[in-house]
C-alpha positions in Angstrom: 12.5 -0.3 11.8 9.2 2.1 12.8 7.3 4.3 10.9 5.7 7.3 12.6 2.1 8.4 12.1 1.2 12.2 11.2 -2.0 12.0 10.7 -4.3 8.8 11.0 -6.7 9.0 8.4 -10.1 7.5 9.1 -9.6 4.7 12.0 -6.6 3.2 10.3 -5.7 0.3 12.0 -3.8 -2.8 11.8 -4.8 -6.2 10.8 -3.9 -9.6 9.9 -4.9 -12.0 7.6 -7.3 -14.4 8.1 -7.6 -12.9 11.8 -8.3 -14.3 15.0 -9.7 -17.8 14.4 -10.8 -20.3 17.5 -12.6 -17.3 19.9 -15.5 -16.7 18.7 -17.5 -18.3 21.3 -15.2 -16.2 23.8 -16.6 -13.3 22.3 -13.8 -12.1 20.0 -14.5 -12.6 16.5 -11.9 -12.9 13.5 -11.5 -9.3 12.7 -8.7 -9.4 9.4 -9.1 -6.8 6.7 -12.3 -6.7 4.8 -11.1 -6.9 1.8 -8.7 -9.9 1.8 -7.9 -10.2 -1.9 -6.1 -6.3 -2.0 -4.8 -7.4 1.8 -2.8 -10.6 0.4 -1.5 -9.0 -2.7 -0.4 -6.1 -0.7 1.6 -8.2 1.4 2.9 -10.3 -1.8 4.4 -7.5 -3.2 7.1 -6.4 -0.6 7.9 -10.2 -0.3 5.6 -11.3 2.6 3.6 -13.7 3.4 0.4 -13.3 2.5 -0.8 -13.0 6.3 1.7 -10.2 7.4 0.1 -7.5 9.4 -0.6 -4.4 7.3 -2.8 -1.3 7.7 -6.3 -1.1 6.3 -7.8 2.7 5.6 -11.0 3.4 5.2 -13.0 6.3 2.9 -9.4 8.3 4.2 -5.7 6.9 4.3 -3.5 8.1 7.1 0.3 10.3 6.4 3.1 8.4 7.6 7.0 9.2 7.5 9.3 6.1 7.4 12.7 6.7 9.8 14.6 4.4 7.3 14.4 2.7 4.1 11.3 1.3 3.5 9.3 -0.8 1.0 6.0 -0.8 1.0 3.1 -1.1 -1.7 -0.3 0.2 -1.6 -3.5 -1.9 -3.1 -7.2 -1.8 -3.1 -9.4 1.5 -2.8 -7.3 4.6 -4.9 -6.8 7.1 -2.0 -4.3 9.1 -4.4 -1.1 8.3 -2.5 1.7 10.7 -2.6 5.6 10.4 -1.5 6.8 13.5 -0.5 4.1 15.1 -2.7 4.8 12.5 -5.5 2.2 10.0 -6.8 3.2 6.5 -5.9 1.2 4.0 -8.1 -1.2 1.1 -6.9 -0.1 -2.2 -6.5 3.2 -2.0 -7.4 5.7 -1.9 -4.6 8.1 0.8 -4.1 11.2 2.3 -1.9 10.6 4.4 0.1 14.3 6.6 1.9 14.6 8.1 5.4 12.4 10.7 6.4 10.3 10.1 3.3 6.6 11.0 3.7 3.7 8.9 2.5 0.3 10.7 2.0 -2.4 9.3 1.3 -6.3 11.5 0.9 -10.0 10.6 0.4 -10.6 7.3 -1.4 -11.3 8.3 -5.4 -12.5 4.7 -6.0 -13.4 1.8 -3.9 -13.7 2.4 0.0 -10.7 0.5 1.8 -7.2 0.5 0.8 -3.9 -1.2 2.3 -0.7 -0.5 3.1 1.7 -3.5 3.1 5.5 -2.9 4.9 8.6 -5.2 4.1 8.8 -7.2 7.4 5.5 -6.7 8.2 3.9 -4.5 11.4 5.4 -6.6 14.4 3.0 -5.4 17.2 2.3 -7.7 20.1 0.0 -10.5 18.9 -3.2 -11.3 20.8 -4.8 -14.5 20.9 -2.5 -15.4 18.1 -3.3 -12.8 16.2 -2.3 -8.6 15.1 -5.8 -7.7 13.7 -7.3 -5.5 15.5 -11.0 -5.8 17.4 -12.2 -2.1 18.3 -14.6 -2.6 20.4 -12.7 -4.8 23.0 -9.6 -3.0 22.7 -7.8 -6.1 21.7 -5.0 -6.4 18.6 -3.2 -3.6 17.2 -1.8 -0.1 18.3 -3.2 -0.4 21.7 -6.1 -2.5 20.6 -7.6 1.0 18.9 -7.0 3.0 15.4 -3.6 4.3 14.8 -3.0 7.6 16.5 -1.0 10.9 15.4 2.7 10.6 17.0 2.2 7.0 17.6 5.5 5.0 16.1 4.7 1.8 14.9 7.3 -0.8 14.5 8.0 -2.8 11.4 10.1 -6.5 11.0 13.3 -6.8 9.0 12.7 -7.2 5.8 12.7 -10.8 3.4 15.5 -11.2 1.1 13.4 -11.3 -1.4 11.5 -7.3 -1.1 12.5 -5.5 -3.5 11.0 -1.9 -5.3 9.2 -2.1 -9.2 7.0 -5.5 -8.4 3.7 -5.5 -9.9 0.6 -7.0 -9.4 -0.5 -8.5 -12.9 -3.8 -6.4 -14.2 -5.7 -9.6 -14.4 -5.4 -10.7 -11.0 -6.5 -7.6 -9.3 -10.1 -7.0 -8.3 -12.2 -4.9 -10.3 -13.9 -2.5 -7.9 -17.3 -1.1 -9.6 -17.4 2.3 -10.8 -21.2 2.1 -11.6 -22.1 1.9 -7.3 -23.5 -1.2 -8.5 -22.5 -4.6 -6.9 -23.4 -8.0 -7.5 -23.2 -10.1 -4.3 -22.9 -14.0 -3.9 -25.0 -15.3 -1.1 -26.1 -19.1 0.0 -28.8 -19.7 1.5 -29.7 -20.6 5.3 -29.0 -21.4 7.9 -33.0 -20.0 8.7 -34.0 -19.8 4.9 -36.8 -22.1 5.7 -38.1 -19.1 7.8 -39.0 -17.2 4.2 -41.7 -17.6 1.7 -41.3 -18.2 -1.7 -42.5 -14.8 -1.9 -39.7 -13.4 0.2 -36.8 -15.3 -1.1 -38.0 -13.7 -4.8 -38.0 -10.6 -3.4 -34.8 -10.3 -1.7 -32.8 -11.6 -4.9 -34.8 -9.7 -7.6 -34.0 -6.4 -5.5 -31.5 -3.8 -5.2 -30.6 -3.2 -1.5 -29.0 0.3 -0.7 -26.1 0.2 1.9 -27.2 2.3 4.9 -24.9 4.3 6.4 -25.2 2.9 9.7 -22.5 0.3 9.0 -19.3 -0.3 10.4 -16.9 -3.5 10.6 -19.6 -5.2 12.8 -22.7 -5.3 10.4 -23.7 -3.9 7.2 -27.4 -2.5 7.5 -29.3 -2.9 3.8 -32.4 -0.6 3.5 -35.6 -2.4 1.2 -38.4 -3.9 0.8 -40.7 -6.0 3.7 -40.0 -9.6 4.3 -42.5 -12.1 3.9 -42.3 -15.3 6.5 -43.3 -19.2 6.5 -46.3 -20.5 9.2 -43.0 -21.7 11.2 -42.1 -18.6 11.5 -45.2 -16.8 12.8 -46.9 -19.8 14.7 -44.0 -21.0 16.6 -43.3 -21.5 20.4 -43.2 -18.4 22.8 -39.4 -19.0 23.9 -38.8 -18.3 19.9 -39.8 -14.4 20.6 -42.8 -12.4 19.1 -41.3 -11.4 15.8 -41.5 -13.5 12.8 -37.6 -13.2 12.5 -37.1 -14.0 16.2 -35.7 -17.2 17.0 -34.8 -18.7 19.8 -30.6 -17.9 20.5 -28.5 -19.7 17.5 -25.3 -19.4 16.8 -24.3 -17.2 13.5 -21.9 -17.9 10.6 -19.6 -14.8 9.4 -21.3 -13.4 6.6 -24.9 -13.9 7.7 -27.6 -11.6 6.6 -29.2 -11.0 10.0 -32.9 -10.2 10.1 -33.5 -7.7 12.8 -37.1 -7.5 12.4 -37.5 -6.1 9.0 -34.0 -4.9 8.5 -31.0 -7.4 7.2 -27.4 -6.7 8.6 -24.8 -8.8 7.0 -22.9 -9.4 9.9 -19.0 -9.0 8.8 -15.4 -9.1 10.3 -16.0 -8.0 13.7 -20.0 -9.2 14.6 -21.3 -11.2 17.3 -21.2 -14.8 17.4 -25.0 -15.7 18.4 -28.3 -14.1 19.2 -32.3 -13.9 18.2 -32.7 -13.7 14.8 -32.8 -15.7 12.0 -30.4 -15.8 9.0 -32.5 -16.9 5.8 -28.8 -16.2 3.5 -24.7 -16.1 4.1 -22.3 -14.2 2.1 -19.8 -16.3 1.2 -16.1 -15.2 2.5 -14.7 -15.0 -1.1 -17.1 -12.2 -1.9 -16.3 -9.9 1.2 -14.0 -8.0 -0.8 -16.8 -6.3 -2.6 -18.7 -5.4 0.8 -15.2 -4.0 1.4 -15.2 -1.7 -1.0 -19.0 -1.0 -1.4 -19.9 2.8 0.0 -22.7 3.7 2.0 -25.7 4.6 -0.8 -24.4 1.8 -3.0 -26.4 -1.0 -4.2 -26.5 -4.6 -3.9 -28.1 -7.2 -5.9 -27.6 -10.6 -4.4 -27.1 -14.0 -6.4 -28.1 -17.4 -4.9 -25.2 -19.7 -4.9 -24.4 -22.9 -3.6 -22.1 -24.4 -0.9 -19.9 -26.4 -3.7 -19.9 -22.9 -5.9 -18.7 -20.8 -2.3 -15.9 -23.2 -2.0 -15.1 -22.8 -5.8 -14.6 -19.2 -5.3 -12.5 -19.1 -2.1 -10.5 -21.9 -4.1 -10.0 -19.4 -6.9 -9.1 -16.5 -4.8 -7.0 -18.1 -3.3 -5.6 -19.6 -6.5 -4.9 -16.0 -7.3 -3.4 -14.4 -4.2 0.0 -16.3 -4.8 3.6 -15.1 -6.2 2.1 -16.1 -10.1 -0.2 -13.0 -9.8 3.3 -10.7 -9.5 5.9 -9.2 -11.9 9.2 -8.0 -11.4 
């Protein structure tokens, strides 16, 4: 089973969930969709498992024409999808005949959307792993975004796919319609880097998404920091800046301080470098930088290590076969 690609929306590509664990220090970092929680239930609903490689669209879905039956089911961001012309609901799956054309546009609400396939994409894994990394190459269609005329292939499908399942209201995520986000962070690993002053400040204010983001950081435009003696009287090997620091290793989801500017360093950002990291965006809450725009807000909320590991409990908790009907 295949399914060719007309036209590849905005650098559609492949991924699996959770991604490419055990490289980082090689240089090749997770990748996986940004938005887990839509990725899972996509994959739930045409009777996968909940890691299947699928294709995650951004701000623009691709057109696709299926060469046999297919089922697939569509979650997260509303890109309007069609079927030959047709509206095909969110998160519901559905059957999709030969020849058949799935089209989706510009995303209405939210900002990444998946597409989920009965058997799963069954392209080459790399390092254990289907998502893909852009900027090595590595993963995927050729390592890259789906192309136009590219076919992709697709596994048989489980016993159990079938056309008219449902994702259960309560279980799916609530994007915001307000371009208003609240954001879970904990702090450290460098928090001790930040006066009191500072810490107030970055959780009493709203930080615009800059459009110079991509899948390797998310750059937040504010106010000034505000730094501890450690961080300005300090040894020379420890760099000039007050956010310099001697090279560290990062967690996913730090909010990198590259001088005056925080980048929340996501899917596909580097494992180590010079700055500090006064905060960490929990995994659980990546779905929300997932479907935050560019010119959206953020307003951050301090949580701690035992409440981070509540939430990924919970989501997890819901991305089984109890959040599906039918």
């Amino acid at each position: 089973m295949s399914f060719e690609v007309i036209k590849p929306g905005l650098e559609t590509s492949v991924q699996d969930w959770p991604g490419r664990y055990g490289y980082w220090n090689q240089g090749f970092p997770p990748s996986g969709p940004m938005d887990s929680w839509s990725f899972r239930l996509a994959n739930l609903l045409v009777g996968n498992p909940v890691g299947a490689a699928a294709l995650e669209c951004q701000y623009m879905g691709p057109t696709l024409r299926f060469d046999r039956e297919t089922l697939f089911a569509v979650t997260g961001a509303d890109m309007q999808p069609t079927l030959d012309g047709v509206p095909v609901p969110l998160w519901e799956s559905v059957l999709a005949q030969p020849g058949q054309v799935l089209a989706m546009a510009f995303a209405k609400l939210g900002t990444r959307a998946y597409i989920a396939l009965a058997g799963g994409i069954e392209v080459a894994p790399w390092l254990g792993s289907r998502a893909t990394f852009h900027k090595a190459g590595i993963g995927g269609m050729e390592g890259k975004a789906i192309k136009a005329g590219q076919t992709v292939p697709v596994g048989a499908a489980p016993a159990a796919a079938k056309p008219g399942r449902q994702v259960k209201p309560e279980a799916r995520p609530v994007i915001a319609t307000d371009r208003r986000w609240e954001i879970e962070v904990v702090a450290g690993p460098n928090d001790d880097w930040i006066d009191a002053a500072g810490h107030e400040r970055f959780l009493s204010t709203d930080w615009k998404l800059s459009g110079k983001s991509d899948r390797t950081g998310f750059r937040l435009d504010g106010p000034e920091w505000s730094f501890t003696e450690k961080a300005k009287n300090k040894a020379p090997e420890h760099g000039s800046l007050p956010s310099n620091i001697i090279d560290q290793g990062y967690p996913l989801g730090a909010i990198n301080l590259a001088g005056q500017t925080p980048i929340i360093l996501v899917n596909d950002g580097p494992s180590m470098g010079g700055f500090i990291n006064p905060y960490t965006v929990p995994q659980a809450a990546f779905w929300k930088l997932g479907q935050s725009k560019p010119g959206e807000f953020y307003r951050f909320k301090a949580v701690s290590v035992t409440e981070a590991q509540s939430m990924a409990r919970a989501l997890s908790a819901i991305c089984t076969d109890t959040a599906i009907t039918g």
